[in-house]
C-alpha positions in Angstrom: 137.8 109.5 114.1 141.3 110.9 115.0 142.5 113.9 114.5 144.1 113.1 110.3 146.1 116.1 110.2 148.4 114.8 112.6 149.2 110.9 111.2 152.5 110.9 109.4 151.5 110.4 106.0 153.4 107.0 105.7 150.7 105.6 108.1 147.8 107.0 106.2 147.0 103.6 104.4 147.0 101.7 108.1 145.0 104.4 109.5 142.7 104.4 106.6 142.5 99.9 107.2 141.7 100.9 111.0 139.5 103.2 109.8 137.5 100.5 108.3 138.1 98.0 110.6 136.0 99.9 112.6 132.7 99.8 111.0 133.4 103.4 108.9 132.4 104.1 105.4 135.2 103.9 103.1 133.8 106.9 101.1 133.9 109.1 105.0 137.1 108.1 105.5 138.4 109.0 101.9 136.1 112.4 102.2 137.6 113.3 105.5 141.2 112.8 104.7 140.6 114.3 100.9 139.7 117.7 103.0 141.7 117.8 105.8 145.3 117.5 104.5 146.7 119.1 100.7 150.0 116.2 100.9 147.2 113.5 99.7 145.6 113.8 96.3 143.1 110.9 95.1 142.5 110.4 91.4 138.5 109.2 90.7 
């Protein structure tokens, strides 16, 4: 997985599509980006 600190946060919702492309678990990829930046909230 890259390094999601450093994707501008326009591209998060293609990196997060790439992400998944990719064979990753849509609830890793959310986890990861969830605690690795504070400019991305998620409401469950």
């Amino acid at each position: 997985m890259s390094n999601v600190k450093e994707i501008p946060f326009n591209q998060i919702r293609s990196w997060v599509r790439s992400e998944s492309a990719k064979g990753r678990n849509m609830r890793e990829i959310v986890a990861k980006l969830a605690s690795s930046r504070n400019d991305v909230q998620f409401f469950l």
